[in-house]
N, C-alpha and C positions, 0 to 999 in steps of 0.2 A: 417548682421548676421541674419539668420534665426532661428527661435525657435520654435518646435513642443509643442504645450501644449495639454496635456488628463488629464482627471479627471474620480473618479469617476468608472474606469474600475472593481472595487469589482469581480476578478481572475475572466474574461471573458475570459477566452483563444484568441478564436478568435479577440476580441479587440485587445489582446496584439500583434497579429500576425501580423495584418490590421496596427499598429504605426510604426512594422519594415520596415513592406514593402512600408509603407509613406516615414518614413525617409529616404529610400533610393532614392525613386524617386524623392522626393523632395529637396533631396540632402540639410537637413538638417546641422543647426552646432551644436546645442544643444535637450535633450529632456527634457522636463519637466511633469513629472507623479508626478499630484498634491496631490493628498492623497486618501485614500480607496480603497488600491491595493490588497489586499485577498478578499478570498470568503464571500459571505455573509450566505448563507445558509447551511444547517442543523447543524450538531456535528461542532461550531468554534473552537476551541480545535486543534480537529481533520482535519478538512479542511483546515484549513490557515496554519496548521504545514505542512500538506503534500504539498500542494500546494508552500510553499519555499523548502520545499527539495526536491519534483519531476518535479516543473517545473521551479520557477523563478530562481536556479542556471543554470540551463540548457538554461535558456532565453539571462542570464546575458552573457554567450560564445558565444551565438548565437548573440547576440546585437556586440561585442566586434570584431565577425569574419567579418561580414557580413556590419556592420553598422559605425563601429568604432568611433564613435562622443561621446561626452557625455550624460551620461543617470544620471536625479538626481528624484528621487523621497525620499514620504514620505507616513506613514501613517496617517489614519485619525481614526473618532470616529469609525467604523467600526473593523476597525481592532485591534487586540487584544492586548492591551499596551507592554504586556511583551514579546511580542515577538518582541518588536523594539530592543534590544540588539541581536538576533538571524539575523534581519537582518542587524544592522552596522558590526557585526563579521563576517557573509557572504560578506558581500560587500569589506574588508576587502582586498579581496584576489581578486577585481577586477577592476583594477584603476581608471576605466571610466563609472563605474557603482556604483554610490555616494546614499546610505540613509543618506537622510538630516533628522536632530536630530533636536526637538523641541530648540527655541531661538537663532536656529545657524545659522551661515554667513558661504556661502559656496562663493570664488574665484575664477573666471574661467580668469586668469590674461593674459591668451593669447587672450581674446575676450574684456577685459577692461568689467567684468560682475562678479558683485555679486547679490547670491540670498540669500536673510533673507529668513528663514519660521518660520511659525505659524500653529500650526495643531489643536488647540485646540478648540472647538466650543460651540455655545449659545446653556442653554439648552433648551432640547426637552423632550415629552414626554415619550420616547422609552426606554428600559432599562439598555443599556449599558452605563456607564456614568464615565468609567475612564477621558474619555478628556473634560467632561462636566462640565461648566463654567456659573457664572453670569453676564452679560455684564456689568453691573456696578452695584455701591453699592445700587440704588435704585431700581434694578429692583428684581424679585422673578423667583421661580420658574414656571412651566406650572403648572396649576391647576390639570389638568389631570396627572397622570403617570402611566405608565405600566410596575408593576414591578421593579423597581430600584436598576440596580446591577450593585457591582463594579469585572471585572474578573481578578482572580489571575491563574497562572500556574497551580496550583490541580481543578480549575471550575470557580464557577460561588459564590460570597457571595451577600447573599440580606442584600437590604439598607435601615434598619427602620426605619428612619427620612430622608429623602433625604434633604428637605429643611435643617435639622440643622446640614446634610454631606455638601451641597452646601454653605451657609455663611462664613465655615469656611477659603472656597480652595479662593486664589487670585481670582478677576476678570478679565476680559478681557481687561477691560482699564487697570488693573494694569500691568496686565502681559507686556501686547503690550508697556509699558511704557520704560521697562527691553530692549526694541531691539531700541528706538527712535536714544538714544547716536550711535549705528553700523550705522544706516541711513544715519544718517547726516553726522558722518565723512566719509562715503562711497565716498558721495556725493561729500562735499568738495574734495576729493581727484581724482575727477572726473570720480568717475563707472558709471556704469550703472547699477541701483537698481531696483532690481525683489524684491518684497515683493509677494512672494507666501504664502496664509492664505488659509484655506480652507473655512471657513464663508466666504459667501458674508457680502458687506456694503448692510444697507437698503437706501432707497432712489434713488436706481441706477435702478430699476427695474430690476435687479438679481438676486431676492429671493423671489421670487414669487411659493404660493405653488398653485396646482388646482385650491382651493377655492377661489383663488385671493390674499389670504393673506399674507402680508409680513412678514419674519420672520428672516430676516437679522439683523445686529449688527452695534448699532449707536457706539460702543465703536471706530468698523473696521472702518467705516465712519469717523470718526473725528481722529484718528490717521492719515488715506488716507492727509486728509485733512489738517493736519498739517504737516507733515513729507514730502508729495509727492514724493514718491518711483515714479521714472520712468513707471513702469507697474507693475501693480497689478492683480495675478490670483489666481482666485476664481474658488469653485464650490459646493457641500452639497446638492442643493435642486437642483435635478437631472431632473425636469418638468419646472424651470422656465424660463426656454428662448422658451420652445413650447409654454407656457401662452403667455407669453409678445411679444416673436419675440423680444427679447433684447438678444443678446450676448455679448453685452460690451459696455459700456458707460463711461464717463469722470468724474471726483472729480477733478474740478480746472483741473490741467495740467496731471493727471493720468491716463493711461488708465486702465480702469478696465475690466478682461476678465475674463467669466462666459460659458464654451463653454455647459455647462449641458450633459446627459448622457442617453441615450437609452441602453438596452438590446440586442436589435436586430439592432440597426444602433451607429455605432459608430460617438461621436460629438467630435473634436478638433480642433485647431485653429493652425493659423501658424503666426506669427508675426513677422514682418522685421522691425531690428531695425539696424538703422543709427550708428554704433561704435564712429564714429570720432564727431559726434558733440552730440551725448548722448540724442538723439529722434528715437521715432516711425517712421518709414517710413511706414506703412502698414499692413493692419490683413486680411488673410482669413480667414473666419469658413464655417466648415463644421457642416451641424447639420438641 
């Protein structure tokens, strides 16, 4: 079974166009669009609304005619919380083009394949912070912050204490605690477990920003670590596999895949996985 993985495509058109015309040559089975699927820039509001009503239904047929595999995405910190009901009610009406909801176990039972996702991530100093999270009870916030807003359907509201917004929400090890039970009975019943998270683990050399700096989540690491979901994919920090030259590395038995994300050159990975005995056979990245 072959699996396309992209991240990261934040409404590149052309991305999007470049995964169809993958998938067919490559005569994928599955696709997976890891999170931060709308636009990123100017009016978001505005752009990521239009952008699900003038292009990604229009993609979703075009994926369905042309391609007809499965397509599961999600979104990430990028994209605008409340419009992930806009796009499960879209998806709705397309049966092989799945938005995957935060904590949920998606089936693909004719491949003997489930995927958990996680879309929620460590915070950052940036100002969008619906999906923004403390890794664990000990850690803080970034020192720095710009701006701190949570966005609702009428705009944008600023966050006057971010720090004492942050303490209150779960952590990431809490949260990731809430999906361990879906794992393991997966497991036992012998899937084949995608834990698609949008954080990378640190310690894999996945999360690496310019400066060198790591900024991945020990919460995702020691979850990996315990649980070991068959293959794990990642992506957020859109420059760290051009730092490192790391596109995926291993946690114990896990593959961890991190394909990163350019503007002008599209990175994804294609990964051949063994059904009948519930292994890796092989990853290309492109990137």
């Amino acid at each position: 079974m072959k699996i396309l993985y992209v991240t990261d495509l934040h409404g590149n058109i052309n991305h999007y166009e470049q995964v169809l015309e993958l998938a067919k040559r490559k005569d994928i089975d599955i696709c997976i669009n890891g999170a931060d699927v709308l636009p990123k820039g100017g009016d978001l509001h505005s752009t990521q609304r239009i952008f699900i009503k003038e292009y990604l239904i229009k993609y979703a047929k075009k994926w369905k005619k042309e391609v007809n595999k499965p397509y599961y995405f999600t979104t990430g910190n990028d994209d605008l919380e409340f419009l992930d009901y806009n796009l499960f009610f879209t998806c709705k009406f397309h049966k092989d083009f799945r938005f995957m909801q935060n904590f949920c176990s998606y089936e693909i039972k004719s491949k003997n394949v489930v995927i958990v996702n996680y879309n929620n991530v460590k915070d950052y100093p940036f100002g969008l912070k619906n999906r923004c999270r403390l890794d664990n009870k000990n850690d803080d916030i970034d020192l720095i912050q710009y701006g701190p807003v949570y966005a609702t359907s009428d705009g944008f509201e600023n966050i006057m204490d971010w720090r004492a917004e942050a303490i209150k929400k779960p952590t990431i090890e809490e949260e990731l605690k809430t999906i361990t039970y879906d794992i393991n009975l997966y497991k036992k019943r012998g899937y084949i477990v995608i834990f698609n998270c949008h954080v990378p683990p640190i310690g894999c050399g996945l999360d690496i920003l310019l400066n060198g700096q790591p900024v991945g989540s020990d919460a995702v690491t020691n979850f990996i670590l315990n649980v070991q979901p068959h293959l794990s994919l990642h992506g957020h920090i859109h420059e760290s596999p051009m730092v490192t030259n790391k596109y995926y590395n291993y946690i114990d038995t896990t593959l961890c895949v991190q394909p990163g994300q350019e503007i002008n050159k599209l990175h994804y990975a294609v990964i051949d996985i063994d059904e009948n005995n519930c292994s890796i056979k092989g990853i290309k990245i492109n990137g």
